[in-house]
SEFIZA-3560 file (N, C-alpha, C; in Angstrom, 3 decimals):
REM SEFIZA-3560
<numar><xx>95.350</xx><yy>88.955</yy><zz>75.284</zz><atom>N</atom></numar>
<numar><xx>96.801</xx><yy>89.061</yy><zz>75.253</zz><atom>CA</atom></numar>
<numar><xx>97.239</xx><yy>90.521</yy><zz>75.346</zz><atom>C</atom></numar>
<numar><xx>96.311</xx><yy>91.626</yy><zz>74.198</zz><atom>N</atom></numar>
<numar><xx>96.763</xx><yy>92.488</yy><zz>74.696</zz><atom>CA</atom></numar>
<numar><xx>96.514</xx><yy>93.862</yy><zz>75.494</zz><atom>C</atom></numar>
<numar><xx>95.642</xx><yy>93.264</yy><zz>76.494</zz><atom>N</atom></numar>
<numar><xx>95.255</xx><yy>93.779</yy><zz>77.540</zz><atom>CA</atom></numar>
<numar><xx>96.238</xx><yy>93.313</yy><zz>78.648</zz><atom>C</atom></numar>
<numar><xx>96.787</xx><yy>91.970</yy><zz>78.790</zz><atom>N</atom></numar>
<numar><xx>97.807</xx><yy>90.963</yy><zz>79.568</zz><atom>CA</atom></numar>
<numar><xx>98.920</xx><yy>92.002</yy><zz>79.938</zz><atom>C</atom></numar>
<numar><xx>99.451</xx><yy>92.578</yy><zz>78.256</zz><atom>N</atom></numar>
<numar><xx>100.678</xx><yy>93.297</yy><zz>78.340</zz><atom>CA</atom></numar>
<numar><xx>100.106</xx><yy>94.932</yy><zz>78.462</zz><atom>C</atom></numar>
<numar><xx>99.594</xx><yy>95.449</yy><zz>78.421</zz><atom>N</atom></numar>
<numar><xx>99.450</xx><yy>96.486</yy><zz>78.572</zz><atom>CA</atom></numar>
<numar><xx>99.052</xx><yy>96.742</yy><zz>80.442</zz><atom>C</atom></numar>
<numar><xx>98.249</xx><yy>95.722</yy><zz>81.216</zz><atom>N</atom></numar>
<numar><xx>98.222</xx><yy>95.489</yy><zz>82.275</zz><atom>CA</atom></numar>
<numar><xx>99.747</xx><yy>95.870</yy><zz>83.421</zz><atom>C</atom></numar>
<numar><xx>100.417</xx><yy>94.919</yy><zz>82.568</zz><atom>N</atom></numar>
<numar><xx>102.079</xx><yy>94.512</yy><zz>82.687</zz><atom>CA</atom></numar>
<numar><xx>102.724</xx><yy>95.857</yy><zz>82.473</zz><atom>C</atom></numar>
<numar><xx>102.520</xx><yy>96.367</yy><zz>81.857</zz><atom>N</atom></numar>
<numar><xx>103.365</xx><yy>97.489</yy><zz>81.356</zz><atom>CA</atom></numar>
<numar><xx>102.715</xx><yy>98.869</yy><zz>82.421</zz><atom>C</atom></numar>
<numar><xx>101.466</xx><yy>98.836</yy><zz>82.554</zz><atom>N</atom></numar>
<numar><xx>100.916</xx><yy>100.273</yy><zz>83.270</zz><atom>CA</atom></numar>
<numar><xx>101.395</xx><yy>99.980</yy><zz>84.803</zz><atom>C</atom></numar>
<numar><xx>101.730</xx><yy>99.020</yy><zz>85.214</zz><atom>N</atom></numar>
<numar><xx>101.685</xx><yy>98.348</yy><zz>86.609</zz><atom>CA</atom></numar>
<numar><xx>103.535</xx><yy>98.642</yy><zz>86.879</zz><atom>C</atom></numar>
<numar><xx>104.234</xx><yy>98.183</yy><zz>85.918</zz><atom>N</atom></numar>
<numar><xx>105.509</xx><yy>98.304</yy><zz>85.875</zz><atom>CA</atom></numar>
<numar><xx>105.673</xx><yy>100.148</yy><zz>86.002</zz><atom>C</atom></numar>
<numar><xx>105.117</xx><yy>100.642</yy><zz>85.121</zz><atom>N</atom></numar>
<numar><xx>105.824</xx><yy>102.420</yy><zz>85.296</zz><atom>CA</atom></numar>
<numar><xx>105.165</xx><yy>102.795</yy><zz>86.538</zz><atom>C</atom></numar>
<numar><xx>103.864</xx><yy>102.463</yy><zz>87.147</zz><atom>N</atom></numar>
<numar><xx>103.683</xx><yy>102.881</yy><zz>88.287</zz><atom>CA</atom></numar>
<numar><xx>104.727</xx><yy>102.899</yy><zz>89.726</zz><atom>C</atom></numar>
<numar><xx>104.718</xx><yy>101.296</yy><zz>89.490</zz><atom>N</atom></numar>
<numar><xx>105.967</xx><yy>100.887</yy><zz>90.465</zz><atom>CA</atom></numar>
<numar><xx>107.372</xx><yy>101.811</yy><zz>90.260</zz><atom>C</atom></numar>
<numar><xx>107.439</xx><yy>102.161</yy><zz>89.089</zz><atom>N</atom></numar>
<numar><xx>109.129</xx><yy>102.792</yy><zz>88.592</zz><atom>CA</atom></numar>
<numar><xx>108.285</xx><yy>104.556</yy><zz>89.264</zz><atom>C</atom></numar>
<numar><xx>107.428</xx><yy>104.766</yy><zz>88.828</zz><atom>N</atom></numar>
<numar><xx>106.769</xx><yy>106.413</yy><zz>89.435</zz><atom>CA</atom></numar>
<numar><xx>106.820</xx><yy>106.467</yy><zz>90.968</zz><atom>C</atom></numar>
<numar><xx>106.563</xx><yy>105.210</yy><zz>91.261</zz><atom>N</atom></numar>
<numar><xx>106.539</xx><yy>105.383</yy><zz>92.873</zz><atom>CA</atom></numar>
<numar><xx>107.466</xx><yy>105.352</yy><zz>93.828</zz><atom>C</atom></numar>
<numar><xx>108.553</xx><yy>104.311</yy><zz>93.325</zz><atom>N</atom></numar>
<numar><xx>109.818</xx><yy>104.694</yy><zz>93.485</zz><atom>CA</atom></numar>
<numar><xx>110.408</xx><yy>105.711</yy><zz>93.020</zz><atom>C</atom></numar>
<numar><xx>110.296</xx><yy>106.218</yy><zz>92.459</zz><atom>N</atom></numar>
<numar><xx>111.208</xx><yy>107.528</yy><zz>92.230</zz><atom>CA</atom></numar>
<numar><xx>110.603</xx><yy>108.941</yy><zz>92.504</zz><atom>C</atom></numar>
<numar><xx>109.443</xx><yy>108.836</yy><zz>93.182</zz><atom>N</atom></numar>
<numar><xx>108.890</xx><yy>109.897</yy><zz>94.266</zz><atom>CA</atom></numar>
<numar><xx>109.279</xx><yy>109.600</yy><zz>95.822</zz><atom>C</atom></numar>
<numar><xx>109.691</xx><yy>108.475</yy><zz>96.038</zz><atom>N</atom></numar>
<numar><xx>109.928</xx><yy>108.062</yy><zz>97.231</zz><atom>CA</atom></numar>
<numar><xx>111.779</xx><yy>108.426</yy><zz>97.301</zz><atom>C</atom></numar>
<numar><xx>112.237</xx><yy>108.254</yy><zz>96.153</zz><atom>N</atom></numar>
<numar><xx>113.643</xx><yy>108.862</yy><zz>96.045</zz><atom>CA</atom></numar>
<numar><xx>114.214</xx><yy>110.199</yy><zz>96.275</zz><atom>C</atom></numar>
<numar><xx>113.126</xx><yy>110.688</yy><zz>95.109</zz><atom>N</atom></numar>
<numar><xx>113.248</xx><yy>112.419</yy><zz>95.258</zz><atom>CA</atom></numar>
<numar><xx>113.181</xx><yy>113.054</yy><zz>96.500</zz><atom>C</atom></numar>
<numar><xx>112.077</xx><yy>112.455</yy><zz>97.135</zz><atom>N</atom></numar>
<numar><xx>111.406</xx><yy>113.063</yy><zz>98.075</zz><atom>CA</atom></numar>
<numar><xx>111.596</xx><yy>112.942</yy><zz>99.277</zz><atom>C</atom></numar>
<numar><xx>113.004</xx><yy>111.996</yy><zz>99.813</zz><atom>N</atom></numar>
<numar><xx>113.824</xx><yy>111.526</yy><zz>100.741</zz><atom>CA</atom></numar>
<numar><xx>114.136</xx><yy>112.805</yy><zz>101.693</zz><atom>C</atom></numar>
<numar><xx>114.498</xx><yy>113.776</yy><zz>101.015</zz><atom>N</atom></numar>
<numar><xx>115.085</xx><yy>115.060</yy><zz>101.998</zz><atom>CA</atom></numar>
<numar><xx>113.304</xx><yy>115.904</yy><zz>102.747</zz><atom>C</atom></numar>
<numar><xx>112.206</xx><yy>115.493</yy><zz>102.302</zz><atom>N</atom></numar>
<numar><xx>111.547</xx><yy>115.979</yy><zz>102.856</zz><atom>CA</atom></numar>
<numar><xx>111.128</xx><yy>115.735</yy><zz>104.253</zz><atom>C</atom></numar>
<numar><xx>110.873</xx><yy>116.660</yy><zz>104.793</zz><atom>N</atom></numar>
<numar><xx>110.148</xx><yy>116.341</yy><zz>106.283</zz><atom>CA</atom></numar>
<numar><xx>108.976</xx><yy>115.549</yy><zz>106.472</zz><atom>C</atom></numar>
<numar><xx>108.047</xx><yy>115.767</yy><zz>105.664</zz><atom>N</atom></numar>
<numar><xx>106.522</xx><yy>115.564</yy><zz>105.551</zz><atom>CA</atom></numar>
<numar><xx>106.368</xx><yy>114.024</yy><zz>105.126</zz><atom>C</atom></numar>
<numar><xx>105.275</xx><yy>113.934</yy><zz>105.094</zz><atom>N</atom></numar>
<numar><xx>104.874</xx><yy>111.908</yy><zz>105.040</zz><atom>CA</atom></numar>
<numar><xx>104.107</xx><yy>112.141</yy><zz>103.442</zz><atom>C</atom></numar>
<numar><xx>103.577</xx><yy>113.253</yy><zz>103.166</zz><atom>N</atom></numar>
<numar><xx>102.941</xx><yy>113.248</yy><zz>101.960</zz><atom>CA</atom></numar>
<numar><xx>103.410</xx><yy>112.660</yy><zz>100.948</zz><atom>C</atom></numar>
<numar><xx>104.747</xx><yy>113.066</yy><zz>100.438</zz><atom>N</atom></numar>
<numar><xx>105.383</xx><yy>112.326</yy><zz>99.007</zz><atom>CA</atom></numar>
<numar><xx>105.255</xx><yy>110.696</yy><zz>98.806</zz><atom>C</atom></numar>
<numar><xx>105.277</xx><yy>110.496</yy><zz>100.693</zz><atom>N</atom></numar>
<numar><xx>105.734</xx><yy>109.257</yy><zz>100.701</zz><atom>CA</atom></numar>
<numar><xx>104.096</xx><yy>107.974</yy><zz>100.398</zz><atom>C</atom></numar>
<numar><xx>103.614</xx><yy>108.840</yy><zz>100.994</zz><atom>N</atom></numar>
<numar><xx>101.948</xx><yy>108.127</yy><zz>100.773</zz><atom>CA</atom></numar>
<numar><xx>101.651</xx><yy>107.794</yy><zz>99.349</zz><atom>C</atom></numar>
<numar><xx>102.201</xx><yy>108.915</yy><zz>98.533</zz><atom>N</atom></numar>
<numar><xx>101.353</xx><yy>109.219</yy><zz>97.533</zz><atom>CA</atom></numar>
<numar><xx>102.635</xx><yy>108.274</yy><zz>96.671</zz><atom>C</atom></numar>
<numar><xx>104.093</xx><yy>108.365</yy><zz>96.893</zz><atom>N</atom></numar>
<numar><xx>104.936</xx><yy>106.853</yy><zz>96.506</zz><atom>CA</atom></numar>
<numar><xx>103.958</xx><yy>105.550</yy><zz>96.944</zz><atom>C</atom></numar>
<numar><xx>103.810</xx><yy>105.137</yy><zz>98.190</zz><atom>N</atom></numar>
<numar><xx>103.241</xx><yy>103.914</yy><zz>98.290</zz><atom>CA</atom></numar>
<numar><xx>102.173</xx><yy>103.861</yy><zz>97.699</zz><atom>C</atom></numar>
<numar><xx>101.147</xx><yy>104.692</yy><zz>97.075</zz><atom>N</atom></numar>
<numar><xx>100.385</xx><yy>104.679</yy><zz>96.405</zz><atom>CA</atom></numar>
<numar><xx>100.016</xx><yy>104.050</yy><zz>95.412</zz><atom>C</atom></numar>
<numar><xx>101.138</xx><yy>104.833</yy><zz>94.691</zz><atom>N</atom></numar>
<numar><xx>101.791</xx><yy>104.157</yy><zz>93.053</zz><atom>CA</atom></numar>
<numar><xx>102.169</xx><yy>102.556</yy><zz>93.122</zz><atom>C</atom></numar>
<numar><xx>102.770</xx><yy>102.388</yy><zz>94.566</zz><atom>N</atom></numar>
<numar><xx>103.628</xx><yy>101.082</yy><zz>93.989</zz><atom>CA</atom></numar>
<numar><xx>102.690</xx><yy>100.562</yy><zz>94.472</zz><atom>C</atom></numar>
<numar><xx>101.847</xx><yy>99.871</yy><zz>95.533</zz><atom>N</atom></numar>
<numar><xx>100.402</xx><yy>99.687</yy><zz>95.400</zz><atom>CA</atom></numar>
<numar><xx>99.569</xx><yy>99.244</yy><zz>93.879</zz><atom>C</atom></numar>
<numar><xx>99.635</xx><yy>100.384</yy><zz>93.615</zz><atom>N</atom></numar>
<numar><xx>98.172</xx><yy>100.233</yy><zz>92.704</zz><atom>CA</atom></numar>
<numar><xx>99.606</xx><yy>99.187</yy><zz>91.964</zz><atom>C</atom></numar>
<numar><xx>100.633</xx><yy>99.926</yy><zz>91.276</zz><atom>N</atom></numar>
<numar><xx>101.744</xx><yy>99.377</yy><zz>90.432</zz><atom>CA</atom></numar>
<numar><xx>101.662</xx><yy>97.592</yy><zz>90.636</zz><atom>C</atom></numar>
<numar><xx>102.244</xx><yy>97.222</yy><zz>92.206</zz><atom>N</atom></numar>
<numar><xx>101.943</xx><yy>95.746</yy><zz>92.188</zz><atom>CA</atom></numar>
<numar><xx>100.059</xx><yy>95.479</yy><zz>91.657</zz><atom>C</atom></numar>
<numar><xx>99.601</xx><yy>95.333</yy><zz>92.396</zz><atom>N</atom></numar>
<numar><xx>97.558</xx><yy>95.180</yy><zz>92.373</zz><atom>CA</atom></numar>
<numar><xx>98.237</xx><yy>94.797</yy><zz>90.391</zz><atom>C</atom></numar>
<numar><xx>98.390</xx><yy>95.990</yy><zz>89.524</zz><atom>N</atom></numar>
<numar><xx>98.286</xx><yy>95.825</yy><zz>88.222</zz><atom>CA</atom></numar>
<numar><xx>99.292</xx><yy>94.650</yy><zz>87.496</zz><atom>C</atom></numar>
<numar><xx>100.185</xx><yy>94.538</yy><zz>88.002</zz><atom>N</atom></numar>
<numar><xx>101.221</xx><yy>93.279</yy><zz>87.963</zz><atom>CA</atom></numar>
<numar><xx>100.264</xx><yy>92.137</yy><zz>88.286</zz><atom>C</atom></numar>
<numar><xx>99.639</xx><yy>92.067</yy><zz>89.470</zz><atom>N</atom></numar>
<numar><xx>98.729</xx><yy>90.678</yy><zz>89.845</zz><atom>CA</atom></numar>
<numar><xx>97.416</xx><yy>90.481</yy><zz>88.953</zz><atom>C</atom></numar>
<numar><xx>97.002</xx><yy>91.222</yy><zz>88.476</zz><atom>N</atom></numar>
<numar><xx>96.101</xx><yy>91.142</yy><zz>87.796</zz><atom>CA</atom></numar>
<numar><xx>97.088</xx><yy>90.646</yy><zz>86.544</zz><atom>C</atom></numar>
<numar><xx>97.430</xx><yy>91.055</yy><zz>86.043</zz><atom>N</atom></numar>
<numar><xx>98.425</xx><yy>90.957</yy><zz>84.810</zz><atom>CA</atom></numar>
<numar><xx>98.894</xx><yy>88.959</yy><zz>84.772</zz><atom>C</atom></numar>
<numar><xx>99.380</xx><yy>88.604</yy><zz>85.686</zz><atom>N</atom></numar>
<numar><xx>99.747</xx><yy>87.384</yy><zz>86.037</zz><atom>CA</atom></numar>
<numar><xx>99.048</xx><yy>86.541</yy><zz>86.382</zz><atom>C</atom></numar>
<numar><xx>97.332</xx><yy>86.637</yy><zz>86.586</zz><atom>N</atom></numar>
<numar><xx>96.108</xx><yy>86.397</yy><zz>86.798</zz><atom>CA</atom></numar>
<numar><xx>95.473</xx><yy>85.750</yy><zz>85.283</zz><atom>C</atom></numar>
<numar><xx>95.493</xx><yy>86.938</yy><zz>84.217</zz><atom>N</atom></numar>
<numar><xx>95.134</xx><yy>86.712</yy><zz>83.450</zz><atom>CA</atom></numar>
<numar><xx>96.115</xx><yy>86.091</yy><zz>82.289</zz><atom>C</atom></numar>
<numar><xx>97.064</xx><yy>85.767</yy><zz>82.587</zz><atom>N</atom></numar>
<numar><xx>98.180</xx><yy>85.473</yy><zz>81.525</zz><atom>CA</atom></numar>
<numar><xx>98.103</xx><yy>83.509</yy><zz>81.719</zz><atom>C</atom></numar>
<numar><xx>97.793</xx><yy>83.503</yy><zz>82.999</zz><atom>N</atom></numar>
<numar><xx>97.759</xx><yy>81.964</yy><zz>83.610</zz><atom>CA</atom></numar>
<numar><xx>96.455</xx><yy>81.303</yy><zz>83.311</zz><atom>C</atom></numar>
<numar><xx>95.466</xx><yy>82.301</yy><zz>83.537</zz><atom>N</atom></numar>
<numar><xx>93.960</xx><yy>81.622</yy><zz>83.130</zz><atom>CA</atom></numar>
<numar><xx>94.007</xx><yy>81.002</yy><zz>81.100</zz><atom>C</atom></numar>
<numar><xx>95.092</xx><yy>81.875</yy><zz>80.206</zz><atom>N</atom></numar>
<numar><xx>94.782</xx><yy>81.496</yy><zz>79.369</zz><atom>CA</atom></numar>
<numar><xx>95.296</xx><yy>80.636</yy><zz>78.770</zz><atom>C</atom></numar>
//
């Protein structure tokens, strides 16, 4: 259970980190900020699915 929510919770601020590098970072020229946003929200969802994986198995 509380691995479930802590799963839930590290997956959620990623997604909120990755969006809001992808916000900031709007006026830039470069693709970098933006990689390293999809990154976050990436791994961010992946940790949500796992999260919803293990909440259902139990």
């Amino acid at each position: 259970m509380l691995t479930t929510i802590t799963l839930r919770n590290v997956g959620t601020a990623a997604i909120v980190v990755g969006l809001l590098v992808a916000i900031l970072t709007l006026g830039t020229t470069t693709d970098r900020p933006f990689v390293l946003a999809w990154l976050f929200v990436v791994i961010g969802l992946g940790l949500r699915l796992e999260a919803a994986v293990r909440a259902r198995n139990r």
